[in-house]
N, C-alpha and C positions, 0 to 999 in steps of 0.2 A: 057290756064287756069292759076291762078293764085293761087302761091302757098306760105305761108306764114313759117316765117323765125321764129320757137318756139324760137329762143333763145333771137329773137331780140322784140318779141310782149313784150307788157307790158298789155295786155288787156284794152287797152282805151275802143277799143266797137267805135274809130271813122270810124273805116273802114266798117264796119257794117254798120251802118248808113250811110255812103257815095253811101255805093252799092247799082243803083238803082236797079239791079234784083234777092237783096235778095241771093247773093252766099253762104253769111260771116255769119255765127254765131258765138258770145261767148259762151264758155265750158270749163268751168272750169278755168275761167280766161285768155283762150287767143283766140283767134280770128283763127276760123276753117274754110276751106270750105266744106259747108254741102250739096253744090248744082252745084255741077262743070259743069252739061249740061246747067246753065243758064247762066254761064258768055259770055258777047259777049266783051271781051279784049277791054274795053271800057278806063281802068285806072284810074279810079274815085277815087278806093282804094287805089291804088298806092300812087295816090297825095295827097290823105288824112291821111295816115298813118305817123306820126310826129318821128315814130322810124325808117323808111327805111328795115320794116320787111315784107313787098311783093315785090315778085316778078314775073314775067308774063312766065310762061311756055311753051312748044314747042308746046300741044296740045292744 
C-alpha cells in the first residue's frame, strides 16, 4: 500500500488523479489514502507525484 509523506505533499491533487483505482483523496489540503483495499501497487502515484511524497509500503 501506499503511504504518503505529510511533510513532503503540497496538495497538488496530481496523485489523485493519476490513481486509477481511486485510493488518494484530497483533505484538507494534502493527499490521503482513503481506500487502502484498492491499491493494487501499481505506482502510477508514485510517478506522478512531482514532490517525491509516496511511498509503497510493506502491505
Amino acid at each position: 500500500m501506499v503511504k504518503i509523506i505529510e511533510g513532503k505533499c503540497e496538495g497538488c491533487g496530481v496523485c489523485v488523479k493519476a490513481c486509477p483505482f481511486g485510493v488518494l483523496e484530497l483533505i484538507n489540503g494534502k493527499a490521503v489514502v482513503v481506500h487502502p483495499e484498492n491499491c493494487r501497487k501499481c505506482g502510477a502515484c508514485i510517478r506522478a507525484c512531482p514532490n517525491n511524497a509516496i511511498e509503497m509500503g510493506g502491505n
